[in-house]
C-alpha positions in Angstrom: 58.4 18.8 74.5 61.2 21.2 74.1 61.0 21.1 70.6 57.5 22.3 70.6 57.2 24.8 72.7 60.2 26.0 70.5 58.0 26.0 67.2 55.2 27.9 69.0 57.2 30.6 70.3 59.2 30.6 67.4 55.2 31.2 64.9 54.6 33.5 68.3 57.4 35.3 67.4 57.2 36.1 63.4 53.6 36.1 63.6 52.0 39.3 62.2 49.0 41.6 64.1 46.4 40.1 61.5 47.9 36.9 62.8 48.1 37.3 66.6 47.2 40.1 69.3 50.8 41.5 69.5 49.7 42.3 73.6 48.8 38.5 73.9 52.1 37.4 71.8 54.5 39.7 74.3 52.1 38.0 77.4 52.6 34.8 76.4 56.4 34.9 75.8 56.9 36.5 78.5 54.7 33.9 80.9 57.2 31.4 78.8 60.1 33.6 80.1 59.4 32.8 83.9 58.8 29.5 84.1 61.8 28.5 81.6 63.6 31.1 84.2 62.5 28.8 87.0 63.2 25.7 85.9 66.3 23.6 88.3 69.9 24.3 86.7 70.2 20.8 85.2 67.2 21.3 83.6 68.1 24.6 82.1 71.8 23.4 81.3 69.5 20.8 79.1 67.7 22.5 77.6 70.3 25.3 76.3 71.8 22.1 75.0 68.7 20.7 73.4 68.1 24.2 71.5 71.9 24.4 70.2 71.3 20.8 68.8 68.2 22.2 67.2 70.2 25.7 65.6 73.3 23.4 64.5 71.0 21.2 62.6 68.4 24.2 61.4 68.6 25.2 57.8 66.5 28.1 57.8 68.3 31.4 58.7 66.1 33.0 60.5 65.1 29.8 62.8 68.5 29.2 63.8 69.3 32.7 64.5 66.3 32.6 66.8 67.4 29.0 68.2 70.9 30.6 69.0 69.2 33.5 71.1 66.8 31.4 72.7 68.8 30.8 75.7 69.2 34.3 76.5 66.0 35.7 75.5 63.9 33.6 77.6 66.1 33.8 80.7 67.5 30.1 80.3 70.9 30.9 80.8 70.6 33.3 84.0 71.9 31.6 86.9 73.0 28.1 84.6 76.5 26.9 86.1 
């Protein structure tokens, strides 16, 4: 599950205004932003370590230099112990 809502923010995120309402893009990562933010510390703490799995093994560049600032972008790492 992680890994997919991963891939869509991640074609959210490099998609282009003929692609994707740029209003409805920032809405919808941002709606992903507060629940992620919401979610019990051992479920955060999992998932930053599910998403540095995913950067280690990513080839692309540009994927795992999103991967890597995942965590912090979309508020997982506020609060984690």
């Amino acid at each position: 599950m992680a890994e997919a809502l991963v891939d869509v923010l991640w074609f959210i995120d490099g998609s282009e205004d003929e692609q994707m309402d740029q209003d409805d893009a920032v809405k919808v990562m941002e709606g992903v932003g507060h629940v992620v933010s919401r979610l019990p510390s051992d479920q955060r703490q999992e998932l930053i370590e599910l998403v540095g799995e995913m950067a280690a093994a990513e080839n692309n560049l540009a994927r795992r230099e999103f991967l890597e600032a995942f965590p912090e972008g979309f508020g997982v790492i506020d609060d984690v112990s």
